[in-house]
Rosetta silent file (secondary structure, phi, psi, omega in degrees, C-alpha in Angstrom):
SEQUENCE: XXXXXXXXXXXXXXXXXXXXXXXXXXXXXXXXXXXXXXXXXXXXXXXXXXXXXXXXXXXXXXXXXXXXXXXXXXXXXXXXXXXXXXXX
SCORE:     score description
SCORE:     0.000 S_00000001
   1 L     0.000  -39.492  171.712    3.590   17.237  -50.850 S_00000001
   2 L   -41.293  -36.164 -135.654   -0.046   18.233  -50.110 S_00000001
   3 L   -96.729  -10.837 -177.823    0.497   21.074  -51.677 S_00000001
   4 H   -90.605  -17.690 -178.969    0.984   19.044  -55.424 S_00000001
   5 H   -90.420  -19.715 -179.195   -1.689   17.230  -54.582 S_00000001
   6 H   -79.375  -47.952 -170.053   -4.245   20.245  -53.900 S_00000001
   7 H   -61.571  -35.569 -164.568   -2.374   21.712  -57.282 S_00000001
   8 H   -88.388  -12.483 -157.975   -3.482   18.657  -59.367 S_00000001
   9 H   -90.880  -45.552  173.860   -7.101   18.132  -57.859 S_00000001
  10 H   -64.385  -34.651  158.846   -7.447   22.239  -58.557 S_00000001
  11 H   -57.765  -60.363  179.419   -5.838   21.351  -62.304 S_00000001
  12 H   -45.944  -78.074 -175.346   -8.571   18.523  -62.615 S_00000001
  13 L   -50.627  -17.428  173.134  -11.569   20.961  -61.882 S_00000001
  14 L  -118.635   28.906  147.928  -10.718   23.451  -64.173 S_00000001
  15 L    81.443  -17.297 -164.657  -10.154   20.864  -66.734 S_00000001
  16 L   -88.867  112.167 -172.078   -6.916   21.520  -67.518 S_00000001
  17 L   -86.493  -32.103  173.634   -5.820   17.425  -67.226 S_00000001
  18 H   -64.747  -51.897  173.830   -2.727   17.439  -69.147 S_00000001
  19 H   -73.666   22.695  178.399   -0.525   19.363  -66.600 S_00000001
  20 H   -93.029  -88.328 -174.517   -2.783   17.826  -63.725 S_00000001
  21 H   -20.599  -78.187 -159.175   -1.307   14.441  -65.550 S_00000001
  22 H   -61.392  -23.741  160.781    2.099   15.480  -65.879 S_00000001
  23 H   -51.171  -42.332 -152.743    2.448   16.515  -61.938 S_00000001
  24 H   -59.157  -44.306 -153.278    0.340   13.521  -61.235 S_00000001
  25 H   -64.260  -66.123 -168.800    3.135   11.194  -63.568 S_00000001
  26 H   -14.436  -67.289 -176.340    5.950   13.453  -61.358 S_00000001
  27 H   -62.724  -36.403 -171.043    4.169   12.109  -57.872 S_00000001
  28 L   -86.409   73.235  129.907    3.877    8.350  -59.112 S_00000001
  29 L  -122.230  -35.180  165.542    7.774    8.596  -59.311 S_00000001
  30 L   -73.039  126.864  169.159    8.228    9.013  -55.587 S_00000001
  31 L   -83.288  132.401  173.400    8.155    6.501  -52.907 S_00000001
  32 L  -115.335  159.139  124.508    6.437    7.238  -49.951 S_00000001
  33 L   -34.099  154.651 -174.177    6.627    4.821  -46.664 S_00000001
  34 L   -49.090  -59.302  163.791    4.311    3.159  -45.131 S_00000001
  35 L   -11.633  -78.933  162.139    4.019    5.855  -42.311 S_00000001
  36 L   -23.898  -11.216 -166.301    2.538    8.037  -45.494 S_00000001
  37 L   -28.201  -57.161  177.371   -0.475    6.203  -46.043 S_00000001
  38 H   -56.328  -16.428 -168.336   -2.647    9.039  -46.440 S_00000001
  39 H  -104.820   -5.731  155.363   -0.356   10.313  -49.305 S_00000001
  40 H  -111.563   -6.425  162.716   -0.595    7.317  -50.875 S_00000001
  41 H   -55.280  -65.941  179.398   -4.409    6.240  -50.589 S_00000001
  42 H   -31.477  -46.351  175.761   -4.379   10.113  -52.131 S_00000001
  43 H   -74.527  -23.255 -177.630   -2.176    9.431  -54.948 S_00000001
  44 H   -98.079    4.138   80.741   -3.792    6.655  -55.509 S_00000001
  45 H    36.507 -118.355  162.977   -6.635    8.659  -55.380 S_00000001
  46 L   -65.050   15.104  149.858   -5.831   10.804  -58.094 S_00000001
  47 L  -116.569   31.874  162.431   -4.762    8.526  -60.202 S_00000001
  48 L  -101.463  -24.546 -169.681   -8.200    7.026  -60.127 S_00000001
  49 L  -101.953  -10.301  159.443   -9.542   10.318  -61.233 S_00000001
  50 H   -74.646  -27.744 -172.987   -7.407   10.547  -64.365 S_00000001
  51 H   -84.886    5.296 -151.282   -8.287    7.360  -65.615 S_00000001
  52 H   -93.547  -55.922 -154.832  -12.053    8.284  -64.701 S_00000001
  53 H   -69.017   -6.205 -177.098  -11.212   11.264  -66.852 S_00000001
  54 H  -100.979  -39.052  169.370   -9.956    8.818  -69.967 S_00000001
  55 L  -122.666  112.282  176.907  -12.632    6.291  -69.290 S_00000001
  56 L  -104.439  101.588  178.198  -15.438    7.120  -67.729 S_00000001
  57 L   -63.532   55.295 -160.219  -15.707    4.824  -64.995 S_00000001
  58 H   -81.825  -22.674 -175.984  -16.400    5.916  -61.691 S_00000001
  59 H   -31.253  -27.839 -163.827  -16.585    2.154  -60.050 S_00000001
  60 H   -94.344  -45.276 -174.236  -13.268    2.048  -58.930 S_00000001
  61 H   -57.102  -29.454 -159.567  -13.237    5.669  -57.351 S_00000001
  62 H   -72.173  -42.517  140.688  -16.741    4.677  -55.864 S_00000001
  63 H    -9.585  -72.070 -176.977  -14.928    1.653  -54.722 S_00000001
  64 H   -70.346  -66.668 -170.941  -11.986    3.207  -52.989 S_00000001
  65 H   -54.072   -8.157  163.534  -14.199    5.641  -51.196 S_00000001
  66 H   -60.362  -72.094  175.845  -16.303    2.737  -50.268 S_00000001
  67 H   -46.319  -34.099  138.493  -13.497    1.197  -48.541 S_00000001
  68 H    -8.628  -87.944  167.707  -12.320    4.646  -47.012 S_00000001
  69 H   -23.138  -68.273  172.689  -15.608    4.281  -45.460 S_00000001
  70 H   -75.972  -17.976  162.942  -15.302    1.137  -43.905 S_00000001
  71 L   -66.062  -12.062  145.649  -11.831    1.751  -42.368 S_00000001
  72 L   113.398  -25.503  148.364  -13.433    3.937  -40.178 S_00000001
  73 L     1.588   19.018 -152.884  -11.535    6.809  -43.203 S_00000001
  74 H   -97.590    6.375  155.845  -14.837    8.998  -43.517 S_00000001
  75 H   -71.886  -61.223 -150.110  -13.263   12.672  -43.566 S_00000001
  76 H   -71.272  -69.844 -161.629  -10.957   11.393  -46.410 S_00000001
  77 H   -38.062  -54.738  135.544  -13.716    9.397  -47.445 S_00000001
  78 H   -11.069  -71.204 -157.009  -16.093   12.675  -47.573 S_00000001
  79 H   -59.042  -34.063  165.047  -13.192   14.655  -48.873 S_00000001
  80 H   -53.097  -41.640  173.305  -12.776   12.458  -51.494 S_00000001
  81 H  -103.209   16.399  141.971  -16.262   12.175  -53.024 S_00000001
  82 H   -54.548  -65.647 -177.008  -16.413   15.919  -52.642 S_00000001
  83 H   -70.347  -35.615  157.493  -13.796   16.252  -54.683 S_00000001
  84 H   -15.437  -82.654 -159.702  -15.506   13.353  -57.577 S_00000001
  85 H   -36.871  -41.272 -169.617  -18.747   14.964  -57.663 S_00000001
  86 L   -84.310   13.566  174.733  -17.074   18.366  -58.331 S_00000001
  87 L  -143.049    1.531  165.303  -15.112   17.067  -61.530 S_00000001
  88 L   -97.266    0.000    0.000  -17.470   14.479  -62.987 S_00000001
């Protein structure tokens, strides 16, 4: 599952966003459990960085990784605004 998610964040950076999008619709068809968390902070995640890429918005990403942040979350929190910076 990582491995779709590494594929869409590496789609995103090289711009190409439509097949980033269509994995991306592919993962928001699956239910993960709770247990998952990280896979679904992630997904939800990336689908903050598509809409970033339709509107560009960053509050909400800025937002999540805020919260990240306070949750004690600060690799993913890091990894996350790593990954922003390097596609906005």
């Amino acid at each position: 599952m990582t491995t779709l998610f590494e594929a869409v964040i590496a789609l995103f950076k090289a711009n190409n966003f439509k097949y980033a999008q269509k994995i991306l619709d592919k993962l928001n068809t699956l239910t993960f459990k709770e247990r998952d968390m990280q896979l679904i902070i992630g997904r939800h995640f990336l689908n903050q960085l598509a809409e970033y890429h339709n509107q560009p918005n960053e509050q909400k990403l800025i937002k999540t990784i805020s919260f990240l942040k306070e949750i004690g979350a600060n690799h993913l929190a890091h990894y996350f605004l790593t990954i922003f910076n390097q596609i906005k």
